[in-house]
N, C-alpha and C positions, 0 to 999 in steps of 0.2 A: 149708599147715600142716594139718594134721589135725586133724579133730575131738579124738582124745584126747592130744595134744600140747597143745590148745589148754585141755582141763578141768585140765591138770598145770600151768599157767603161773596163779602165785597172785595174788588181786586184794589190791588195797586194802582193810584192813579194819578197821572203826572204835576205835580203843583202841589200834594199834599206833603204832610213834616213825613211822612210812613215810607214817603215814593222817595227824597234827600236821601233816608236814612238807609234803606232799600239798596239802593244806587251807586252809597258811597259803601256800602259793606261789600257788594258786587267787585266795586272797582278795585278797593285793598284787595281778594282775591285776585282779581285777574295783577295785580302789581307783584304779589307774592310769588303767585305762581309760573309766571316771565320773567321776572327778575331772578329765582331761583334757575332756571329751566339754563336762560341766556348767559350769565355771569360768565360761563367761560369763553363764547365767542371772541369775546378782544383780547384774550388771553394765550389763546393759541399758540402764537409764536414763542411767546416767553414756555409753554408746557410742553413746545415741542423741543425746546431746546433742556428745560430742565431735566426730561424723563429720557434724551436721548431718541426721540421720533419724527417719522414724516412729519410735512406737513397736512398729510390726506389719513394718517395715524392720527394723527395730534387731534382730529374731527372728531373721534371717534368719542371724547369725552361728552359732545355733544348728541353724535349722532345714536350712539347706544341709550341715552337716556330717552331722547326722542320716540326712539324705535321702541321701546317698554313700554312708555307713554301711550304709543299707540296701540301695543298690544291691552294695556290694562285697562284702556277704555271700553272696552267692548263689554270686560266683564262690569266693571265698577258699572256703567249706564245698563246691564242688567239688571243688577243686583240694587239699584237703585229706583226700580220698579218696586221693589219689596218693603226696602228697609228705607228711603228715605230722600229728602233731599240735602239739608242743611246738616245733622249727625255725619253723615259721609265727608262731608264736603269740609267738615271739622278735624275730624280724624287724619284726613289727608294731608290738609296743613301741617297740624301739628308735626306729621310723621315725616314728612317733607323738609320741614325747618331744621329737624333733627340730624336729616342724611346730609344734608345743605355744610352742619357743623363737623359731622364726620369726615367729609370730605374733604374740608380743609386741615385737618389734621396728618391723613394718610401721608407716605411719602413714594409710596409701592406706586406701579403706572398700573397694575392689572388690581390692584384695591381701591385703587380711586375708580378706574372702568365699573367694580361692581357695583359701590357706592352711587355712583352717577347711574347706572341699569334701575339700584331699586330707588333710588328720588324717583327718576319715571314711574314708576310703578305708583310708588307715591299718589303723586302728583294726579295722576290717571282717575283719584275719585274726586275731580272738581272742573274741570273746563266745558265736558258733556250736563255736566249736573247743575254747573250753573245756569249753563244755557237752556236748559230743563226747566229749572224754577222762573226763568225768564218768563217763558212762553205761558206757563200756567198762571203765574199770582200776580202779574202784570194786566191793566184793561188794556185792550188790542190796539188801542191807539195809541197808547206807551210804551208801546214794546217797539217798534223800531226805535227811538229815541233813547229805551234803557237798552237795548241789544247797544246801541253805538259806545253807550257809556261804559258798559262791562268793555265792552272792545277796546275804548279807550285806556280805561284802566290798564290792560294787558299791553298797552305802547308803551305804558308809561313805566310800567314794572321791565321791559323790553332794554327803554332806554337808558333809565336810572340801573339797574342792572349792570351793563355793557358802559354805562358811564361811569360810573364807581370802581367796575371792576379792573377798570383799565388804571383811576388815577391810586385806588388801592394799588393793584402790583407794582404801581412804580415805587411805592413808598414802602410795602414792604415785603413783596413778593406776591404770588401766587395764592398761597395759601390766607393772607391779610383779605383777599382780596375775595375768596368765597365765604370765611368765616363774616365779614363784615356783611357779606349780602345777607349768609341766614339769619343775621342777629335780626335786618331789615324788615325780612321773613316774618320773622315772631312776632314786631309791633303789629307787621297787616294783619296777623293772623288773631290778634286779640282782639283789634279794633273791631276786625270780621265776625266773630262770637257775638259781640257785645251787641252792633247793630242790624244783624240780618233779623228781620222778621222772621217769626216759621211757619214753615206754609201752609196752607188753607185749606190748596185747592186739588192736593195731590192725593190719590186714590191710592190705596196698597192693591199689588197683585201677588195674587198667591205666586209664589214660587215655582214654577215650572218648567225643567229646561223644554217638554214639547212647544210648551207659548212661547218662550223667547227666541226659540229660532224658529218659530213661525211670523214674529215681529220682524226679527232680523231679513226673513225672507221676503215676507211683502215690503220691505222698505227697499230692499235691492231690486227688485222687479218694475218699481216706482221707476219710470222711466227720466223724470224731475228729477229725481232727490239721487240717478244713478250720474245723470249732468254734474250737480253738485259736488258727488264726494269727486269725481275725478281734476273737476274744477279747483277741489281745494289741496288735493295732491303736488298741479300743476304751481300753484300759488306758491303755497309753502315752502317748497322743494327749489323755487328760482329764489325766491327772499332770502333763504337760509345760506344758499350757496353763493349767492354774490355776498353776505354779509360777513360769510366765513371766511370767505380770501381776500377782500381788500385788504383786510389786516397785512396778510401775506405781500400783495402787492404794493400797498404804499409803504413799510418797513423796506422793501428794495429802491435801488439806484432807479429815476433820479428822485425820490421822493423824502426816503430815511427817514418816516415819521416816529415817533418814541410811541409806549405803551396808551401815555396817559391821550397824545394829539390823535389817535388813532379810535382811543374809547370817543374824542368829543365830536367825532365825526356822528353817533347815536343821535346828537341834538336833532337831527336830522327827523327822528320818531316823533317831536311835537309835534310835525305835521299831521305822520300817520292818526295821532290824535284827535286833530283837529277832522281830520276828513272822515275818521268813524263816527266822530259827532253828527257834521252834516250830512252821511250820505243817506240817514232816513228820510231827511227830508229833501234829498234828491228823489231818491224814490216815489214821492208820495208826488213830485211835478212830473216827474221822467218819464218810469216804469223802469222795475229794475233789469232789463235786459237792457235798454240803454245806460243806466250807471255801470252798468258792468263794463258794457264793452268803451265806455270811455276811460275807466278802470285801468284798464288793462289794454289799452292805448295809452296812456300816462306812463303805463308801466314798460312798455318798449320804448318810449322813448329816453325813459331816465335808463335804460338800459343801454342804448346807445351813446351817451353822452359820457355814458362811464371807459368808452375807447378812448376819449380826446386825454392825452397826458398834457393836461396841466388840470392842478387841483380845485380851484374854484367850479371846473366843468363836472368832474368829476363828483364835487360835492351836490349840486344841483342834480347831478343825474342821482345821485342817491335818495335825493330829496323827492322827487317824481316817483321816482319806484316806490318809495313806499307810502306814500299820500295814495297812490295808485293800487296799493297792496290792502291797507287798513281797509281800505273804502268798498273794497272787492269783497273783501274777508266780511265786514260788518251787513254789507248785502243779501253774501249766501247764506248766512249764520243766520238771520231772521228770517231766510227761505226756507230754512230746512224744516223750523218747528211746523210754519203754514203749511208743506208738503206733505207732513210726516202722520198730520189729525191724529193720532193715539199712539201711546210707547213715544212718546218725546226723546226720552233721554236715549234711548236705544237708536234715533235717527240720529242724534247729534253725537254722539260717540260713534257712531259709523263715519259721519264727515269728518268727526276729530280722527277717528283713525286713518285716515287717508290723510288727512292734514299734516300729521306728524310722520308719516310711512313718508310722505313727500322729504318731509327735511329728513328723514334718514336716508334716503336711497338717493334723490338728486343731490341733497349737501354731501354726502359721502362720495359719490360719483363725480360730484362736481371736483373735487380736491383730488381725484385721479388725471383729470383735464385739464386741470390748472398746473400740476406738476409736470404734466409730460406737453402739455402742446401750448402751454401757456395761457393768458388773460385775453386778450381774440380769440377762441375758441371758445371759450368758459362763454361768454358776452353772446356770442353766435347763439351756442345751444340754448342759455337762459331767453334767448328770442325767440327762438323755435319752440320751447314752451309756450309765451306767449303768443304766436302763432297759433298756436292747437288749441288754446284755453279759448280764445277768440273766437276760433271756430266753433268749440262745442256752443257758445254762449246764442251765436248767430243761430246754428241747427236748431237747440230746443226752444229759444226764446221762449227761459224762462222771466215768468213775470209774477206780480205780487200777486196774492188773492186778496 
């Protein structure tokens, strides 16, 4: 395709019926795919107790899907240089919704682990490839504003998730409680079908593993986009682990919250919502090396408030970290496509795999620290994350292009 063929094929642009419809098929994705991913976070205690496990075991139904997740991005954002964006991104759903329903059937703790491995796996052909079509079929000056909406989507999928999930088990277990989220799954995923555009503006490349790990390589050598991935490792990896053990922690003395008061603690994610929305257009006043690092000064300080034992403090300090997490997240997510100029999807499945390696390896490690040394330590190390995140932000200040 030619260059001027290719400035004559119009993008997405914010205020038309194409950009709504665009926007809200994006968003059903990202709700499917959090919503699915997250469901058993507030569940925890009730699986650690059913299947007889830790509670840094009991992670694991999260932290091995996570950990696929990250692994399958690498290939899916390759292979989605070839075959496609929207076909992928369909397939996955559907495949998703389906493991989503078999897992709630299992009764086995190492059948449901598998089950939970391949939804990752799943799932792994849509969060780079969204982000992908973002950057492409979007005019540049909608794409922060749609970057924040997908992002928002994904709170929303997060909270409603982890909010249902919670008031299902108490009403009928466990198992109520993931089948009813994939049922949730399949509405977003039709809706998803029906109104994504197909896109435009994406080029096929011949298949070749020498070019894709020559993509792969110039994107790690990107001194930018090498900030980024470790930035979102750091993110992910405190989010996942503080969100994992509260559960843990307010179900004990003096707090005794039930399943369902525990899930409504999520509400908390409207914010995150809220601030993916606005933080393009923090960008567009700031520059995103200051939205970040107020980001993640938000984020230490709702990390701190979560020491004070008494609940209202606690909830606010939840509330901060993750207004302070979306906003961060919705930031470097529109950084990476501008840093990455070609092979999109291959930059953004490298951030997503560091994104998710974080909630595997912090959220897993974190549930070793919380069992043995307790919630002040968890709280300390989740700071010293944001310490170093801080840091990297200030060293490379990165900024928008």
């Amino acid at each position: 395709m030619s260059a001027c063929v290719e400035q004559d094929i119009p993008f997405i642009v914010r205020g038309t019926a194409e950009y709504r419809r665009a926007t809200f098929a994006l968003f059903c994705a990202g709700f499917a795919t959090f919503a699915l991913l997250y469901s058993v976070q507030p569940i925890l205690p009730e699986l650690a107790e059913y299947f007889a496990v830790s509670s840094a075991s009991s992670s694991l139904a999260l932290s091995v899907t996570t950990f696929s997740l990250a692994c399958g991005l690498l290939i899916a954002g390759a292979l989605s240089e070839s075959w496609g964006r929207k076909p992928m991104m369909v397939v996955a759903l559907v495949l998703a919704c389906s493991l989503g329903v078999a897992s709630a059937l299992t009764t086995n703790w190492h059948w449901l682990l598998l089950l939970r491995t391949l939804l990752g796996l799943a799932l792994s052909g849509l969060p780079a490839l969204a982000m992908a079509y973002v950057g492409e079929e979007f005019d540049p000056r909608s794409l922060p504003v749609a970057m924040g909406l997908y992002i928002g989507g994904t709170a929303l999928g997060g909270l409603l998730g982890r909010l249902l999930a919670g008031g299902l088990s108490d009403l009928g277990g466990w198992p109520l409680a993931l089948g009813g989220i994939a049922a949730l799954g399949l509405l977003a995923c039709v809706l998803f079908i029906w109104l994504l555009p197909k896109s435009r503006h994406f080029v096929a490349q011949p298949l070749s593993l020498s070019g894709l790990l020559a993509n792969f390589t110039r994107h790690l050598r990107n001194p930018e986009l090498r900030a980024l991935f470790l930035l979102s490792f750091l993110l992910m990896g405190s989010f996942v682990a503080l969100f994992n053990y509260i559960g843990f922690y307010l179900t004990a003395a003096p707090f005794h919250l039930s399943s369902t008061l525990i899930g409504f603690l999520f509400v908390v994610y409207l914010f995150g919502i809220l601030s993916s929305n606005w933080s393009g257009r923090w960008v567009a006043h700031f520059g995103a090396a200051k939205v970040l690092m107020g980001s993640l000064l938000t984020m230490l300080i709702g990390a701190w408030l979560c020491l004070v034992v008494w609940l209202p403090a606690i909830v606010i300090g939840l509330a901060l970290f993750t207004i302070g997490f979306f906003a961060a997240h919705a930031v470097a997510s529109g950084l990476v496509g501008q840093k990455a100029g070609s092979a999109r999807a291959q930059a953004s499945a490298l951030y997503l795999c560091a994104y998710y390696l974080g909630s595997s390896v912090v959220g897993y490690t974190g549930g070793w620290i919380w069992q043995h040394f307790g919630w002040q330590l968890l709280i300390f190390c989740l700071s010293a994350c944001m310490l170093v995140a801080m840091y990297i932000v200030r060293r490379v200040a990165v900024e928008a292009a």
